[in-house]
Backbone as numpy.savetxt, mean C-alpha at the origin, in Angstrom:
# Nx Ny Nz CAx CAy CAz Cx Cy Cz
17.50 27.51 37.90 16.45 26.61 38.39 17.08 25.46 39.17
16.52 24.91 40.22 16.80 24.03 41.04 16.09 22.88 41.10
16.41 21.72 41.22 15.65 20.75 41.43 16.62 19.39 41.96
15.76 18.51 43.28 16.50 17.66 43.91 17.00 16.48 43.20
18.29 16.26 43.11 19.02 15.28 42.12 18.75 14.18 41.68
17.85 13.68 42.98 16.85 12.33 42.65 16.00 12.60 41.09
15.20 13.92 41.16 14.13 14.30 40.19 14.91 14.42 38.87
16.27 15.14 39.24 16.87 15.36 38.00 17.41 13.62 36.85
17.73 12.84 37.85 18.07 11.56 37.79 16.61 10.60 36.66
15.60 11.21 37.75 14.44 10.35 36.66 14.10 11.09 35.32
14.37 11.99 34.93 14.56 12.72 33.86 15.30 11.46 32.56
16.26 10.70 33.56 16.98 10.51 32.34 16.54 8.86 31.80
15.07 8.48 32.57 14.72 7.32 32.05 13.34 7.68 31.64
12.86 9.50 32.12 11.75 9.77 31.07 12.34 10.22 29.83
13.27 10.47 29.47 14.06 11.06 28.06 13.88 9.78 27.51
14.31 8.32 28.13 14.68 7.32 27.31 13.10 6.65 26.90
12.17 6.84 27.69 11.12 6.61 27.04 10.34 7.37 26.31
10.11 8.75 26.38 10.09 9.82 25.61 10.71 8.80 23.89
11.87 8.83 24.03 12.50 8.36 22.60 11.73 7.33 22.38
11.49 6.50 23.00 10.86 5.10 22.54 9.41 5.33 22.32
9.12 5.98 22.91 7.35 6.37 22.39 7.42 7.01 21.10
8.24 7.89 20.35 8.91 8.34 19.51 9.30 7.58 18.19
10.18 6.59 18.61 10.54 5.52 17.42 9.14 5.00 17.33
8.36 4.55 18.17 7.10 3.57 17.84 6.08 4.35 17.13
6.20 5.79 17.18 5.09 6.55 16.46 5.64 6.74 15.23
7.08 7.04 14.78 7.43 6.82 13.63 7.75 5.87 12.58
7.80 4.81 13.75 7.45 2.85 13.20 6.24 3.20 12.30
5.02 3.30 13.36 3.90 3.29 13.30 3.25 4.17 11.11
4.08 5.61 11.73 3.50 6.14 10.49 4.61 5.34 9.13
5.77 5.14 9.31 6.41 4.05 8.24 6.66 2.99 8.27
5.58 2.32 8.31 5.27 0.57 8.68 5.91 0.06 7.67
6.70 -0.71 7.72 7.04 -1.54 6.65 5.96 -2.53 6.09
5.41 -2.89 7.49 4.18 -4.00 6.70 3.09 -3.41 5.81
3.03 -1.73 6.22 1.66 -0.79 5.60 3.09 -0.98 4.34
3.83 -0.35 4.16 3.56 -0.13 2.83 3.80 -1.75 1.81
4.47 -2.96 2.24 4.20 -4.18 2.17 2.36 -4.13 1.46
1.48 -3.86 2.23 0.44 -4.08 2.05 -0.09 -3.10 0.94
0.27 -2.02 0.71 0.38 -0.87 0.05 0.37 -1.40 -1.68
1.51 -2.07 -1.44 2.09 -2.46 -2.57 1.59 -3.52 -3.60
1.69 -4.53 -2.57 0.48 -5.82 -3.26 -0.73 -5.36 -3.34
-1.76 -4.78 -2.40 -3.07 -3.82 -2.87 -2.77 -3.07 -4.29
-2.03 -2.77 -4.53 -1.98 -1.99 -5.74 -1.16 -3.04 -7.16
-1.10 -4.00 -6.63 -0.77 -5.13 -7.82 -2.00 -5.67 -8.37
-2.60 -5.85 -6.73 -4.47 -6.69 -7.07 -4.80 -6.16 -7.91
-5.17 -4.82 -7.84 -6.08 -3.82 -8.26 -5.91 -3.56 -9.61
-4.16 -3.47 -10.13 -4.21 -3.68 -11.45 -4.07 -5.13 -12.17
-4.16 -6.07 -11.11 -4.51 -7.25 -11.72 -5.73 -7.48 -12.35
-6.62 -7.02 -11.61 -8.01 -6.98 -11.92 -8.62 -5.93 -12.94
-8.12 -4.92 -13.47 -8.38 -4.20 -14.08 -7.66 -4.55 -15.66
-7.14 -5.66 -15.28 -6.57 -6.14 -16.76 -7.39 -7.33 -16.91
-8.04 -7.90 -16.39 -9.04 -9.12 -16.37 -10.47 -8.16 -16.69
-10.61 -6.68 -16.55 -11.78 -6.38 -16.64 -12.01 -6.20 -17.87
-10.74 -5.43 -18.53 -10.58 -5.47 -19.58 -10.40 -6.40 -20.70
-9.83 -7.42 -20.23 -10.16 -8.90 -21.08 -11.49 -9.09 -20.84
-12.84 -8.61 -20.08 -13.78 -8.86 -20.35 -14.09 -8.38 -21.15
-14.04 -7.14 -21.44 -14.60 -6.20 -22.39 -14.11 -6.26 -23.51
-13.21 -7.18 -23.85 -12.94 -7.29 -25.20 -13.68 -8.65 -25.48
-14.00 -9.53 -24.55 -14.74 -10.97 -24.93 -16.04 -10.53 -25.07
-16.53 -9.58 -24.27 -18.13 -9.07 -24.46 -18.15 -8.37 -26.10
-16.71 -8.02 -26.65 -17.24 -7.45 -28.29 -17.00 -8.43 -28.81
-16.18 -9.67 -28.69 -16.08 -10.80 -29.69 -17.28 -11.55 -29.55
-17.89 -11.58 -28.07 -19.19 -12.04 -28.25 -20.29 -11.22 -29.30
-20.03 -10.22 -29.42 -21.52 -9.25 -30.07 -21.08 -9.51 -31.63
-19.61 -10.28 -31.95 -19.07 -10.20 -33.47 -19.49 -11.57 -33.80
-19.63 -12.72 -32.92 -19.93 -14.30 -33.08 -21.55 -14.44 -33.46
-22.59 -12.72 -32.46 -23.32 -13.47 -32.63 -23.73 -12.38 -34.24
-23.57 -11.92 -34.51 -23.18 -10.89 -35.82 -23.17 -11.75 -37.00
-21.91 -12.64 -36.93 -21.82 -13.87 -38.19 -23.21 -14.34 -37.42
-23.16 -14.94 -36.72 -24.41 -15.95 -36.57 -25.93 -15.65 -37.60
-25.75 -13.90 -37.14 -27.26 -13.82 -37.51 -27.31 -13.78 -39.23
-25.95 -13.02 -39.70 -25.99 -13.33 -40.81 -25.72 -14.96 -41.66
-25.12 -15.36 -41.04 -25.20 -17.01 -41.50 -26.39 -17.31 -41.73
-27.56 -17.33 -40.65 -28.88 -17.61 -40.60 -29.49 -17.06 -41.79
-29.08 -15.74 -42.13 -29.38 -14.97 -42.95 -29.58 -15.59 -44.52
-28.17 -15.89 -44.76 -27.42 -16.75 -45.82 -28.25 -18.45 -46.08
-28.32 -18.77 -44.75 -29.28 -20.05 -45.46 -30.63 -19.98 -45.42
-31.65 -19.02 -44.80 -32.78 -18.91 -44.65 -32.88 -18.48 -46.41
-32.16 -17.88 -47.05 -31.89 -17.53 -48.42 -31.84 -18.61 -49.80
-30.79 -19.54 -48.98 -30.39 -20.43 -49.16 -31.83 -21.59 -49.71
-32.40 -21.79 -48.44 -33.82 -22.35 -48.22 -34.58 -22.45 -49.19
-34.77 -20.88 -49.34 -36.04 -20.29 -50.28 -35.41 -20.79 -51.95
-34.02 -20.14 -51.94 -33.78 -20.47 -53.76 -33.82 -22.09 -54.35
-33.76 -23.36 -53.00 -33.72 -24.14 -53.24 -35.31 -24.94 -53.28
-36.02 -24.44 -52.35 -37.31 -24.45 -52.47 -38.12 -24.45 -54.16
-37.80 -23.24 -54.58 -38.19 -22.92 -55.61 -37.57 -23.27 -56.81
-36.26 -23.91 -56.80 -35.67 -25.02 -57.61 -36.45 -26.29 -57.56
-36.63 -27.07 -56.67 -37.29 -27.92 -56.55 -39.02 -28.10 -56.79
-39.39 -26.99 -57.09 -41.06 -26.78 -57.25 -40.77 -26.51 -58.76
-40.01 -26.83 -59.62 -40.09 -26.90 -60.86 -41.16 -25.95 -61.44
-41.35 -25.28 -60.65 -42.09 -23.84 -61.47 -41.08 -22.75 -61.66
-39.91 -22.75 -61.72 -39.16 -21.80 -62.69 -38.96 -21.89 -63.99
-38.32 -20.74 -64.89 -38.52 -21.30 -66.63 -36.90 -21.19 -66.32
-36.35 -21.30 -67.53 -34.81 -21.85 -67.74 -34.02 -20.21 -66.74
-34.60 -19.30 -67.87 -33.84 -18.09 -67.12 -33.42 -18.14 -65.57
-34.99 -18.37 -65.23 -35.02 -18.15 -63.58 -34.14 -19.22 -62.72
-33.84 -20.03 -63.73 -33.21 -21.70 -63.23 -31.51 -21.41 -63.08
-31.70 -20.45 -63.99 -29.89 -20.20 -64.31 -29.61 -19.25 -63.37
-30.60 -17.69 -62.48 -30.05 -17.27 -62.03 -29.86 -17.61 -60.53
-31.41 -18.55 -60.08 -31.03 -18.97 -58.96 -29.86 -20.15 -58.68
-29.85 -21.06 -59.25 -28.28 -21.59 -59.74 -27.12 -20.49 -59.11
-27.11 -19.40 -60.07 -25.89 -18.74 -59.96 -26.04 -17.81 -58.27
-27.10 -17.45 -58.18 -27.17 -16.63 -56.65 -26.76 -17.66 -55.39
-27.68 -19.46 -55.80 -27.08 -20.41 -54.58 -25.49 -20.58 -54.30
-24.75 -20.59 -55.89 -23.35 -20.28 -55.58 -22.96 -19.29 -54.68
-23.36 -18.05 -55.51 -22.87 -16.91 -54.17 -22.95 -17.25 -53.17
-24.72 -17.45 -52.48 -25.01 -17.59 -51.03 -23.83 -18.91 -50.53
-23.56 -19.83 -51.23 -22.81 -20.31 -50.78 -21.11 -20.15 -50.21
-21.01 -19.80 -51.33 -19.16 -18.51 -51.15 -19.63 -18.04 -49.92
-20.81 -17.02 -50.30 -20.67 -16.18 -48.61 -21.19 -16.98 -47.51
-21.54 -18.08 -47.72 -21.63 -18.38 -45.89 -20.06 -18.95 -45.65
-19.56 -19.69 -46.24 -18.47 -19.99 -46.38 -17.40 -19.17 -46.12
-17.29 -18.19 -46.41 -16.70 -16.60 -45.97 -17.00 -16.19 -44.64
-18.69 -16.12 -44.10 -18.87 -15.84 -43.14 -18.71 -17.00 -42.20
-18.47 -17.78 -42.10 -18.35 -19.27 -41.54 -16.44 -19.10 -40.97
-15.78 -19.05 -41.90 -14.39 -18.77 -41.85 -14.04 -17.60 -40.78
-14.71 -16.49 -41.39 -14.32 -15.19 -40.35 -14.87 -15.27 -38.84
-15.90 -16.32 -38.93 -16.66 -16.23 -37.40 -15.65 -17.46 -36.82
-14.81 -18.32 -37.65 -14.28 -19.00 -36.70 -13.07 -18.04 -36.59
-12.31 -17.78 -36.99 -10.86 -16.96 -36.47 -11.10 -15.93 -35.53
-12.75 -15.07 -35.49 -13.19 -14.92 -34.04 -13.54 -15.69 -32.88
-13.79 -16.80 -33.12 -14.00 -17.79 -31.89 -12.57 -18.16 -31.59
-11.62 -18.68 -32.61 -10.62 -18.82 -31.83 -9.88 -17.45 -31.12
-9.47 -16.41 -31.47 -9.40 -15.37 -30.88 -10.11 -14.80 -29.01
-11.79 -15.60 -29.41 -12.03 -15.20 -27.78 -11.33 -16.68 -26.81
-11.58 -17.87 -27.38 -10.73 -19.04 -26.81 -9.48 -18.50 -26.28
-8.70 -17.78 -26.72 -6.98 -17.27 -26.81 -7.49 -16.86 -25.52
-8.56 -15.50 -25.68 -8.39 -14.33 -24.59 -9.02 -15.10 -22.99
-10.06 -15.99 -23.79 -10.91 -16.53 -22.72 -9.29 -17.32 -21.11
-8.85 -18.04 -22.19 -7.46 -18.70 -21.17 -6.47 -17.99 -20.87
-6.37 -16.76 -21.69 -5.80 -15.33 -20.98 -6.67 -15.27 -19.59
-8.01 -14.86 -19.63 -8.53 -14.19 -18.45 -8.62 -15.33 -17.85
-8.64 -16.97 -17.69 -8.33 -17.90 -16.44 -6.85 -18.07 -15.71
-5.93 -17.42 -16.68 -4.81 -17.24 -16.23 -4.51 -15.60 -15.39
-4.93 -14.68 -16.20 -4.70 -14.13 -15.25 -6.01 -13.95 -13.51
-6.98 -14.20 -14.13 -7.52 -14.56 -13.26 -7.14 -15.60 -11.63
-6.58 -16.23 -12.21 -5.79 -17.67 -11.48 -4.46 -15.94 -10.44
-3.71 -15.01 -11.52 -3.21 -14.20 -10.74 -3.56 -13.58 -9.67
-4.87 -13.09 -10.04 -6.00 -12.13 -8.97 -5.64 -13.29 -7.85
-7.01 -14.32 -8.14 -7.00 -14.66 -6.60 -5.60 -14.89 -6.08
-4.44 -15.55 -6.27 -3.58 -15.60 -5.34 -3.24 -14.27 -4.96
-3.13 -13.11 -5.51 -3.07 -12.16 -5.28 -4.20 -11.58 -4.32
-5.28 -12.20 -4.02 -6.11 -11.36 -3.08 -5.58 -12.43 -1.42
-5.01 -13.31 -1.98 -4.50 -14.28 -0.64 -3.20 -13.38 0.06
-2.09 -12.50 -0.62 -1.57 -12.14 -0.52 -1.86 -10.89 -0.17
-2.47 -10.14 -0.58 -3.34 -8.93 0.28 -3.41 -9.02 1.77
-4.80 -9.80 1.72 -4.83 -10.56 3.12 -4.06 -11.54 4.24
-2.50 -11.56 3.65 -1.60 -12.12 4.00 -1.20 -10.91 4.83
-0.84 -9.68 4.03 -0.41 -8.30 4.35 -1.15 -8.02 5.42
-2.31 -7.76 4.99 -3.41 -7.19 5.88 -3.11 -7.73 7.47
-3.19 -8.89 7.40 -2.60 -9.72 8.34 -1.46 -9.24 9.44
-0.74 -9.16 8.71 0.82 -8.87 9.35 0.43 -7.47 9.81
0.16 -6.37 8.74 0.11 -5.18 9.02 -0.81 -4.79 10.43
-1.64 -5.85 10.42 -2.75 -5.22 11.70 -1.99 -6.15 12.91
-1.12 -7.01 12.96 -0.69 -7.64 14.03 0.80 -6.66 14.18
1.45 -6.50 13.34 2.64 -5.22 13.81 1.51 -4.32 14.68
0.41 -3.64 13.96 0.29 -2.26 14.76 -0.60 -3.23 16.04
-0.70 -3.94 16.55 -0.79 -4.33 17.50 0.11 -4.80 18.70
1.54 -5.02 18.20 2.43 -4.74 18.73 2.72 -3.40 19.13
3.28 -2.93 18.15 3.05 -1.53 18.36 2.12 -0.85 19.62
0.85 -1.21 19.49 -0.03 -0.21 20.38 0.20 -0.50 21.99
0.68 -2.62 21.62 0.74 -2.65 23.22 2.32 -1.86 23.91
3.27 -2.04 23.49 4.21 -1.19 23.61 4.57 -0.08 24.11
3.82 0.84 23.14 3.23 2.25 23.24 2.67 2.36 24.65
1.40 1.19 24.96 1.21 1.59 25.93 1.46 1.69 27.15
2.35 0.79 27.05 3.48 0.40 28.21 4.20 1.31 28.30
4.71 2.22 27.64 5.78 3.13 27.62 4.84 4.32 28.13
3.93 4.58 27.50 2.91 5.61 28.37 2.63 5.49 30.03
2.16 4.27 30.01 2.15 3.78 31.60 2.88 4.51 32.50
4.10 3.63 31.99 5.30 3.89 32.70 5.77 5.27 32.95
5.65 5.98 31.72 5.84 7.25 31.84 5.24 8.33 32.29
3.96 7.97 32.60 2.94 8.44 33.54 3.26 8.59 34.83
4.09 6.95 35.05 4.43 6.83 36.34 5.35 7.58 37.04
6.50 7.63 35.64 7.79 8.92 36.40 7.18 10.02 36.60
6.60 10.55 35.60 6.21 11.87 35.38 5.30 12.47 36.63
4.88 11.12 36.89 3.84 11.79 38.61 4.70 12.07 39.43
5.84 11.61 39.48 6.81 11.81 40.52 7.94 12.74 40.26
7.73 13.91 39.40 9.07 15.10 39.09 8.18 16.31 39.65
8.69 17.05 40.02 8.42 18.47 40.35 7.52 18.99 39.27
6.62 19.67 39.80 5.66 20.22 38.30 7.09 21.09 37.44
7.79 22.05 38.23 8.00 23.23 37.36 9.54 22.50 36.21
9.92 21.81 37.16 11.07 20.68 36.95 10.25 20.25 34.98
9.24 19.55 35.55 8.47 18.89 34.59 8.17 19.15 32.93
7.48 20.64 33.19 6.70 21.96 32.89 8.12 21.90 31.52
9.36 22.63 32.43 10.47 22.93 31.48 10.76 21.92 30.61
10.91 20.33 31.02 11.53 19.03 29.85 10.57 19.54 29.03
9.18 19.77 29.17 8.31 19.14 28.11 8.11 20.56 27.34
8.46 21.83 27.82 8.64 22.94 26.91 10.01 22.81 25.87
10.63 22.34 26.35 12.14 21.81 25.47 11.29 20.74 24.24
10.98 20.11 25.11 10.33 18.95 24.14 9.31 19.20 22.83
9.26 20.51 23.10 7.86 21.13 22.48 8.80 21.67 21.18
9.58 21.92 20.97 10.20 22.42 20.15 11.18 21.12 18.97
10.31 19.82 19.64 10.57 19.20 18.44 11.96 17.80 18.84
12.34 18.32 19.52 14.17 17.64 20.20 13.94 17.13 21.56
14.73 16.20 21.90 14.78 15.76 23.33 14.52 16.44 24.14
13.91 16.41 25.40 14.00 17.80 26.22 15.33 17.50 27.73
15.49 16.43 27.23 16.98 16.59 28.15 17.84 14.98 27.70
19.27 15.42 28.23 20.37 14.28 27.46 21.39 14.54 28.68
21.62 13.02 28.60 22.92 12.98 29.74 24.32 13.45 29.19
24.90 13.90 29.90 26.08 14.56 29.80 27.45 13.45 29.76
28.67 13.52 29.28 28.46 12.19 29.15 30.50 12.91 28.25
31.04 12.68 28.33 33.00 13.01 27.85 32.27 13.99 27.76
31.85 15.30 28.07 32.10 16.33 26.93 30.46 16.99 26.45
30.21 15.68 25.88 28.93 15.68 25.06 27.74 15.65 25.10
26.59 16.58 24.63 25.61 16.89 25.47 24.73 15.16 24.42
23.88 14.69 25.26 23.35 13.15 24.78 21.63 13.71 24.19
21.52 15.35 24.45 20.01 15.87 23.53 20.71 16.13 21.75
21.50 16.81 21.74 22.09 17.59 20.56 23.29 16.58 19.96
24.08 16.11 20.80 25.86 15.35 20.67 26.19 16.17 20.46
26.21 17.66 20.77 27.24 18.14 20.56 28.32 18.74 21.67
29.56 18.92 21.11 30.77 18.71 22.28 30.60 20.22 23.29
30.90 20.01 24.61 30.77 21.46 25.16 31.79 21.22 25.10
32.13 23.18 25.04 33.45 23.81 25.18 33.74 23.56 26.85
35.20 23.35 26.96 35.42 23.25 28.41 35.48 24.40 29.46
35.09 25.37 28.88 34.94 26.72 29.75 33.30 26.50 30.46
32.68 25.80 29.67 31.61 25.75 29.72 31.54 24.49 31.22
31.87 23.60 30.65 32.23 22.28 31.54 32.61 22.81 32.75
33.76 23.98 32.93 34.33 23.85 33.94 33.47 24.91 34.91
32.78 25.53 34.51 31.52 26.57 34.93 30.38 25.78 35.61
29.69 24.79 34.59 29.13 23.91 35.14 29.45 23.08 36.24
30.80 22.52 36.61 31.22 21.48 36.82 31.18 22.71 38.31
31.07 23.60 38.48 31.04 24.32 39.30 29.70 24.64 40.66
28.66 24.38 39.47 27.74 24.35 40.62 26.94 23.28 41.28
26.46 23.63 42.43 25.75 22.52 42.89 25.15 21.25 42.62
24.81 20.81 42.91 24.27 18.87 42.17 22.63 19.87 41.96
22.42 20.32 42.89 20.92 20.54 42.69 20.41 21.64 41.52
21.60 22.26 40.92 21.07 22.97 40.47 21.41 22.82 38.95
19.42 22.81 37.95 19.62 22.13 36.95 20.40 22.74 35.97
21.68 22.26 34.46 22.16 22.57 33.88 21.59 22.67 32.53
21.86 23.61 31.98 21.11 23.12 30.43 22.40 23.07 29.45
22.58 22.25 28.35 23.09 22.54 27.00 23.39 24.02 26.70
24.80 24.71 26.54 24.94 25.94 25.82 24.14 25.46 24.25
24.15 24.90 23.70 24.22 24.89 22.17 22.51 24.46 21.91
21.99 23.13 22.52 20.29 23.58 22.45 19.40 23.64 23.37
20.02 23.69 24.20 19.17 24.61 25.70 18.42 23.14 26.22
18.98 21.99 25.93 18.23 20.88 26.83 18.58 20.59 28.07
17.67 20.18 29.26 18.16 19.82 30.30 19.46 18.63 30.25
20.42 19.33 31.01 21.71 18.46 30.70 21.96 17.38 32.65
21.42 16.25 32.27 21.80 15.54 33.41 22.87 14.30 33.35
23.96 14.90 34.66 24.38 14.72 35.31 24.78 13.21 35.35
26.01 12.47 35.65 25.71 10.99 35.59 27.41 10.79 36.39
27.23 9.89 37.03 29.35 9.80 37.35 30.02 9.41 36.49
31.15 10.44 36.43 32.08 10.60 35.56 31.75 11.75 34.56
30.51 12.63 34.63 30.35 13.75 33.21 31.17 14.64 33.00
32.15 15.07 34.37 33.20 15.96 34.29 34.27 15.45 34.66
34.61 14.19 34.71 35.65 14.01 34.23 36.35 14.21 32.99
């Protein structure tokens, strides 16, 4: 295949943007700032899911506070009545002695229940300044999200303008190579690898790898116009002063 040395020449600043459109798409899919953002999103998230859960344990100490409560109420509405009927001096001795002895009880047990409902109140107090503390975590943590978020959408905005510059541009060479010239880089290219590398001591600049000098001196043989490829991965191999030296 043939092509005029000029065409072969711009080859080697569409290769170099080729690469750079390349690094920016693989920037792009391993953002440092995405996974930056990745990361703290997934701190929030179990920040908050440990605050949800300190709710749900204050929502059962609440249902246990109001539990004593109702029985407390219980205990003196009890309370009420045996003293009521102490005081209406219409009991006979018996009845005097046992309500006597039941106001004791009722008393023990509110006293009991009085005790246990406070070591639950202090208990939700504990959890309650647990969940303002970690709470106090969340939000700075959702500042930091959106810190990410931040960065991450201003990188890929770098990024895109870049990109598109390099497209531009490469639009621009690319209007100006021979179709069939063209056709071939980007069938090379299709297979994953540079579709052409300057030649350069020896060394092909698609693969690095060294040509044999039989090879060199074969090459070094024909015309300027006529294009060379890589023995080893078949990329367009251009030309530069000094490649066979």
């Amino acid at each position: 295949m043939k092509a005029d040395v000029w065409q072969q020449h711009a080859l080697v600043e569409l290769t170099a943007l080729d690469a750079e459109i390349g690094r920016l798409d693989h920037r792009t899919k391993n953002l440092a700032e995405q996974q930056r953002l990745d990361a703290v999103a997934a701190e929030h998230e179990a920040a908050r899911d440990e605050v949800a859960v300190i709710a749900t344990s204050l929502a059962d100490l609440d249902g246990e506070v109001a539990k004593y409560e109702n029985e407390i109420a219980s205990v003196r509405q009890r309370e009420d009545k045996d003293r009521s009927m102490l005081q209406s001096g219409s009991v006979n001795a018996k009845q005097l002695t046992d309500l006597q002895h039941e106001l004791e009880t009722l008393e023990r047990r509110q006293a009991s229940l009085e005790d246990e409902q406070l070591e639950v109140m202090e208990r939700r107090e504990e959890l309650q300044d647990q969940q303002a503390v970690k709470q106090r975590g969340v939000d700075d943590l959702a500042q930091t999200v959106a810190d990410a978020r931040a960065a991450r959408d201003e990188a890929l905005v770098d990024i895109d303008v870049a990109r598109q510059k390099a497209l531009e541009r490469r639009a621009e060479i690319a209007g100006g190579i021979d179709a069939a010239l063209l056709a071939s880089y980007d069938r090379q290219r299709s297979g994953g690898g540079p579709g052409a590398g300057v030649l350069q001591a020896r060394r092909c600049g698609a693969c690095r790898i060294e040509i044999d000098r039989s090879d060199m001196a074969r090459m070094s043989a024909l015309p300027e116009d006529e294009v060379l490829r890589c023995p080893e991965c078949n990329a367009i191999l251009l030309r530069q002063p000094g490649s066979f030296a």
